[in-house]
Backbone as CSV, one residue per row, in Angstrom:
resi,resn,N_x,N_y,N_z,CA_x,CA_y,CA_z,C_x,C_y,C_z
1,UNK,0.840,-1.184,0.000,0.000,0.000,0.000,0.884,1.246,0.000
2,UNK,0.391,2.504,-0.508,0.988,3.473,-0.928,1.042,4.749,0.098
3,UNK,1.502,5.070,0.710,1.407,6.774,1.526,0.747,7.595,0.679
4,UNK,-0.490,8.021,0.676,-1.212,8.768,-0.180,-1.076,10.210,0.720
5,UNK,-1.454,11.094,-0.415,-0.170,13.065,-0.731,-1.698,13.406,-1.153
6,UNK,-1.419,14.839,-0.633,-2.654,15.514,-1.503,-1.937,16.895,-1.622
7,UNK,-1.903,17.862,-2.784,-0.988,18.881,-3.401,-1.959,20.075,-2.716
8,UNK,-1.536,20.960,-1.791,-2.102,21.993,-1.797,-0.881,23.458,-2.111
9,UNK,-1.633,24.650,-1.842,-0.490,25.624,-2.683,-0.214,26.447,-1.225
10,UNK,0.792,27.279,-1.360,0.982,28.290,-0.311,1.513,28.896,-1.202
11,UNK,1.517,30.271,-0.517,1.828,31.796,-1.299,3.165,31.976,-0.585
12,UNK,4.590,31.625,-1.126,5.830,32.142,-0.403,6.492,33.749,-0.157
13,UNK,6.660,33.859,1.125,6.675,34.698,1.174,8.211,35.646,0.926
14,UNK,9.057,34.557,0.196,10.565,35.383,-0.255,10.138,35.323,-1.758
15,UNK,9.141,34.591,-2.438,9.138,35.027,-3.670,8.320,36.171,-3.961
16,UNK,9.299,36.750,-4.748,9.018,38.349,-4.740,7.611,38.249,-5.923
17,UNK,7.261,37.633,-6.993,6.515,37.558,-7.968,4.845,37.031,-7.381
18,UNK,5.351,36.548,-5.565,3.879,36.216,-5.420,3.356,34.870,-5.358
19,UNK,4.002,34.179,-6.102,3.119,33.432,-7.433,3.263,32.203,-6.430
20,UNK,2.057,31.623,-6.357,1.797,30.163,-5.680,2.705,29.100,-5.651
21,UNK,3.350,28.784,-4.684,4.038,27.331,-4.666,3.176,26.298,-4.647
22,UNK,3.288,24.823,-5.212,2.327,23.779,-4.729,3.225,22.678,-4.003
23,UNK,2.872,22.261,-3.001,3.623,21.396,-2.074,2.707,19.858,-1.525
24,UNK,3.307,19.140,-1.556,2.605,17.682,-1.229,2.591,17.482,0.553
25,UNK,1.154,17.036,0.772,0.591,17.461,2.221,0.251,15.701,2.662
26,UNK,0.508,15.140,3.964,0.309,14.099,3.688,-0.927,13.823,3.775
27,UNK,-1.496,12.583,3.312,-3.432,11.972,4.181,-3.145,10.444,4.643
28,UNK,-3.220,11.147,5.911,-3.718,9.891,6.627,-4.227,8.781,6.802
29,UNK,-4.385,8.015,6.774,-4.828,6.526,6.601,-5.791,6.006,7.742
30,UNK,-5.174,7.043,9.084,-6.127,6.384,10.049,-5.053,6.890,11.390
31,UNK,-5.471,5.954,12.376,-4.876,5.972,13.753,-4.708,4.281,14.008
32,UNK,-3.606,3.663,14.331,-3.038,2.540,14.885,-3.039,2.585,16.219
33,UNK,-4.024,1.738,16.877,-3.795,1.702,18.127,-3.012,0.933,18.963
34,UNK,-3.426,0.628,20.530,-2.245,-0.318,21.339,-2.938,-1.686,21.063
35,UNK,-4.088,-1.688,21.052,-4.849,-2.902,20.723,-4.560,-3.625,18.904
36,UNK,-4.318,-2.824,17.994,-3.935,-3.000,16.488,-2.787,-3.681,16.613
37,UNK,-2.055,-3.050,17.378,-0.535,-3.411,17.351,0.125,-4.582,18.344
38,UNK,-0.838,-4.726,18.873,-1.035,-6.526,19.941,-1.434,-7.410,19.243
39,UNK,-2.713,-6.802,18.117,-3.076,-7.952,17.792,-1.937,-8.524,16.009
40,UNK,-1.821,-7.287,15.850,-0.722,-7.722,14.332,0.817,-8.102,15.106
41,UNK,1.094,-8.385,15.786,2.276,-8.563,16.289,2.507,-9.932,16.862
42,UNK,1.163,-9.986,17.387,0.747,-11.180,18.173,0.366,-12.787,16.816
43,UNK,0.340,-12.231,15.557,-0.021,-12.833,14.449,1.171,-13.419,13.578
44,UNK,1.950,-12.508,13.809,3.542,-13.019,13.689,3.917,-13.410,13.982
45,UNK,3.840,-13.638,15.639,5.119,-14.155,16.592,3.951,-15.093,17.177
46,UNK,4.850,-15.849,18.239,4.445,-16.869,19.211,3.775,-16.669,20.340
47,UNK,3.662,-15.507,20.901,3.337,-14.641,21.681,1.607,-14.218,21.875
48,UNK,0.880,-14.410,22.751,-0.360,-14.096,22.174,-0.716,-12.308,22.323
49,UNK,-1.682,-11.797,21.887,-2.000,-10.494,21.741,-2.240,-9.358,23.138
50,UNK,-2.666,-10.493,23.887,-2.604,-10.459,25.859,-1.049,-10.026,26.005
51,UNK,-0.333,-11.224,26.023,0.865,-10.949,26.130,1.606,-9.404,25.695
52,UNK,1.492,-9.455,24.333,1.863,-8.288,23.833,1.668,-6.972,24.450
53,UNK,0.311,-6.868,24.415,-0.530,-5.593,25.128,-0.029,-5.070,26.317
54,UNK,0.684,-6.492,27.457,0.564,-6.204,28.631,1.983,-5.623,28.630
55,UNK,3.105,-6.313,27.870,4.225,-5.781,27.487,4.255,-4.147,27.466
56,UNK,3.396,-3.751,25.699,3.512,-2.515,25.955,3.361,-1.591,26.973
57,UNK,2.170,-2.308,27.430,1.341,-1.368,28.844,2.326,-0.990,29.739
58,UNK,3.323,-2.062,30.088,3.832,-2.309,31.668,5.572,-1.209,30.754
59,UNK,5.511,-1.104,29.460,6.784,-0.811,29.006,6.673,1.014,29.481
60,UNK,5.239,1.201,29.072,5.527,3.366,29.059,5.952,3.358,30.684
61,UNK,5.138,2.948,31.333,5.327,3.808,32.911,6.940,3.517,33.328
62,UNK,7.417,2.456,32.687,9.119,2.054,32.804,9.846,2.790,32.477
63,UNK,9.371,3.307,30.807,10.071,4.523,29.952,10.092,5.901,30.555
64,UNK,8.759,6.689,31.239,8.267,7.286,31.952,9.607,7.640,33.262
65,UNK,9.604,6.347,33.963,10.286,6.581,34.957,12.032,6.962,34.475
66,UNK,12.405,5.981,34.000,13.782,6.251,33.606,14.063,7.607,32.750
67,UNK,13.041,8.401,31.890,13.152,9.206,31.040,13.119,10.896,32.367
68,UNK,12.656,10.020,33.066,12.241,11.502,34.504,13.657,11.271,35.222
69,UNK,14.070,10.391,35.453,15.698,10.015,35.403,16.843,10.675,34.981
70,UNK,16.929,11.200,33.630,17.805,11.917,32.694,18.034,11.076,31.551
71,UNK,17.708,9.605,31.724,18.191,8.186,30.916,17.604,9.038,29.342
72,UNK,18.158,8.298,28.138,18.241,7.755,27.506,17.684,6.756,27.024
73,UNK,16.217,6.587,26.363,15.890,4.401,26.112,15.938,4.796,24.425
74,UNK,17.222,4.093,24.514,17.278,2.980,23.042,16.462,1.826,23.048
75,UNK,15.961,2.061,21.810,15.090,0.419,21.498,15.706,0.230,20.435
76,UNK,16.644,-0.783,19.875,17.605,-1.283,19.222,16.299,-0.862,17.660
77,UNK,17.081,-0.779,16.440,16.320,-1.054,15.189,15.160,-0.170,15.386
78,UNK,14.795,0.487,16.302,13.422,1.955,16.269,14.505,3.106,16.606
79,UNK,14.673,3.339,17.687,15.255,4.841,17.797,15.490,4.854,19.651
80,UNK,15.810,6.390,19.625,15.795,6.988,21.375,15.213,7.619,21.237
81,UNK,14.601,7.504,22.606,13.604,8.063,22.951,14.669,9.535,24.268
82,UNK,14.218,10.589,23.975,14.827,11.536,24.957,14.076,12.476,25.844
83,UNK,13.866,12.764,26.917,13.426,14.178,27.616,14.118,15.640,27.338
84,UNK,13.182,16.765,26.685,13.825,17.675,26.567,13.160,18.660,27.442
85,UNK,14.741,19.427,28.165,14.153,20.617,29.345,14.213,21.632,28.644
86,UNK,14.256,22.993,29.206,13.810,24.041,28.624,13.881,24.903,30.183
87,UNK,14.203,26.358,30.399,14.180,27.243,30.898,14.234,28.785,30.435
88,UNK,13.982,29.373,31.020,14.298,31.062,30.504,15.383,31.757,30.696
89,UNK,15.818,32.524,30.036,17.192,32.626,30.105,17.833,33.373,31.269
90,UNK,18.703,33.489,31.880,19.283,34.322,33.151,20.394,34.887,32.979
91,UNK,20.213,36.031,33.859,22.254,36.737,33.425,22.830,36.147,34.778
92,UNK,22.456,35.388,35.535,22.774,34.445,36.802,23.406,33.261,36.747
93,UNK,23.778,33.020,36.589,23.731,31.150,36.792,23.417,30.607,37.896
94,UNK,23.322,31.507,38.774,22.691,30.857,40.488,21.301,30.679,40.337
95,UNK,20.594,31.970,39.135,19.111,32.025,39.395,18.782,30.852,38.483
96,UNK,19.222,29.991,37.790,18.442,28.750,37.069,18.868,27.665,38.266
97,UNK,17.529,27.795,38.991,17.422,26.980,39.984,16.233,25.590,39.454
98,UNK,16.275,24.411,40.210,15.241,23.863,39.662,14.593,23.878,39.535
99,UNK,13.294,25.021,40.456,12.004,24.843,40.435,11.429,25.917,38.708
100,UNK,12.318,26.330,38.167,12.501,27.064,36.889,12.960,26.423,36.009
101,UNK,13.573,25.097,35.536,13.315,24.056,34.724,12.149,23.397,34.533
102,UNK,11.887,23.294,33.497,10.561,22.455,33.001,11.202,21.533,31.611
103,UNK,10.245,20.235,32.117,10.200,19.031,30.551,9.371,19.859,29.764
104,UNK,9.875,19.640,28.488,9.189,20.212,27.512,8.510,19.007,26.751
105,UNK,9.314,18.061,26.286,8.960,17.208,25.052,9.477,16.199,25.285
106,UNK,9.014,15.265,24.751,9.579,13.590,24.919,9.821,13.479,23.770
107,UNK,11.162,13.371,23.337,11.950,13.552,21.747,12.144,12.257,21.794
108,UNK,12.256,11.820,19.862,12.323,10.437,19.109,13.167,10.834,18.281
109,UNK,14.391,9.933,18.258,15.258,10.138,16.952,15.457,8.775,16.392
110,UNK,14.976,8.328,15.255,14.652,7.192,14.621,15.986,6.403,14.192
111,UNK,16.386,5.556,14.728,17.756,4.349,14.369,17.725,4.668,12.678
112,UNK,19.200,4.758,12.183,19.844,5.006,10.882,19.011,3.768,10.040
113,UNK,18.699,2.679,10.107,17.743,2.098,9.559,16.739,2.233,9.487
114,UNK,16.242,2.626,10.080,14.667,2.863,10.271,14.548,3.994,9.013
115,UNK,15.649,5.377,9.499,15.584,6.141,8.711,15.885,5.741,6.605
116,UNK,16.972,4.709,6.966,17.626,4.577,5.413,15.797,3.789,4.741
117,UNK,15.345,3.103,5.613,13.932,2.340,4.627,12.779,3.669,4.124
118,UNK,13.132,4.706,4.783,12.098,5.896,4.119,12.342,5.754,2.854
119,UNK,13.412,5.582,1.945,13.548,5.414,0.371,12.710,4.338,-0.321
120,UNK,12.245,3.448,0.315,11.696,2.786,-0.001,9.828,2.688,0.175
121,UNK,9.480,4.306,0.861,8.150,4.367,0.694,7.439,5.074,-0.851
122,UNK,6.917,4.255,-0.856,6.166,4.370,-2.349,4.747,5.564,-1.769
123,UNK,4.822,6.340,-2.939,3.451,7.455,-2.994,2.537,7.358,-3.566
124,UNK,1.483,7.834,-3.500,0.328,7.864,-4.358,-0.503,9.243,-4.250
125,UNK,-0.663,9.938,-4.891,-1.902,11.103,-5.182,-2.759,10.368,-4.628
126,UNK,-3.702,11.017,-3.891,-5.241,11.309,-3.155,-6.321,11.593,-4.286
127,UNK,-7.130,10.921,-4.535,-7.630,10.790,-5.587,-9.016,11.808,-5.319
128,UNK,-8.559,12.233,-4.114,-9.798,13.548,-3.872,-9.372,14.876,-4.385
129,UNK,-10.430,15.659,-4.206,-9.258,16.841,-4.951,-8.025,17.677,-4.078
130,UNK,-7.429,17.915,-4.812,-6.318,18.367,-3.478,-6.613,19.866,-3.209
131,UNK,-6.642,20.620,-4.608,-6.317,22.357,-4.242,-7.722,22.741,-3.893
């Protein structure tokens, strides 16, 4: 199956002439859930879909904890997973105290494989109208 694109335009704003760019927007297919992904996983392997589920389940609050940690979770062949902080800036260095740090984002950087198989996703136009 194909990653289906639908072309819409934006008006750039360094081209001086104005003139419409058209750019490919993605469409969605849907939402994959924790239950989808127990049960297609569970269809492959030896493992039943219970099993699986409870895996994932019992895996976030693990990730959760270690990621509130400072850790790092590699999952071999997917990616890391990271916590990113964030504060405001100070002419102090005494005044970036902790209670003035905040998590911002739970960052994903996808394993060099994961990334090299993007060449290999095939496209398709949205057969709705795009513009």
């Amino acid at each position: 199956m194909a990653f289906k694109y639908r072309v819409k335009t934006k008006t750039d704003s360094i081209n001086k002439e104005n003139k419409p760019k058209y750019y490919a927007v993605p469409v969605r297919s849907g939402e994959i859930d924790i239950h989808q992904l127990a049960d297609d996983l569970a269809s492959r392997s030896t493992v039943t879909a219970a099993d699986v589920y409870a895996t994932i389940v019992g895996l976030i609050p693990l990730m959760e904890q270690y990621l509130h940690e400072g850790y790092s979770i590699r999952l071999d062949d997917l990616g890391i997973f990271t916590l990113s902080v964030s504060s405001k800036g100070f002419d102090d260095p005494k005044d970036c105290l902790p209670h003035r740090v905040e998590a911002r984002k739970i960052c994903f950087r996808a394993d060099k494989q994961l990334k090299r198989n993007l060449k290999h996703v095939k496209f398709e136009r949205d057969k709705k109208k795009s513009l």
